[in-house]
C-alpha positions, 0 to 999 in steps of 0.5 A: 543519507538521514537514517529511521531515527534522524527521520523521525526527529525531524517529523516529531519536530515540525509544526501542525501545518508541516505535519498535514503535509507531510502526511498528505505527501507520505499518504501518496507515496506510500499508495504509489510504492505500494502500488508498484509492488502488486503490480510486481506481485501480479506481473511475477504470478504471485496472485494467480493462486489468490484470483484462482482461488475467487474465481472458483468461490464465484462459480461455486456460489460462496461469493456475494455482490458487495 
């Protein structure tokens, strides 16, 4: 397996059509994984603190609509 620094050279080296693509399908798998992680974090309870923490800011007025 390639490893960061093979990675890199093998981006730095590809055409401007390559590289669009290349961003387009980094931009979605990097939204996916990220995806998958708040989804671990909310399943674990990782966020219960932070939701608590919006839902009392609501019901005390310190929330605005956006």
């Amino acid at each position: 397996m390639p490893d960061v620094k093979d990675i890199e050279s093998a981006v730095a080296s590809l055409s401007a059509d390559d590289l669009a693509v290349f961003r387009a399908w980094f931009a979605e798998f990097d939204a996916a994984q990220w995806g998958v992680e708040i989804e671990q974090d909310a399943s674990a309870g990782r966020l219960d603190a932070l939701a608590d923490e919006a839902i009392e800011d609501l019901r005390a007025g310190r929330a605005t609509d956006l």
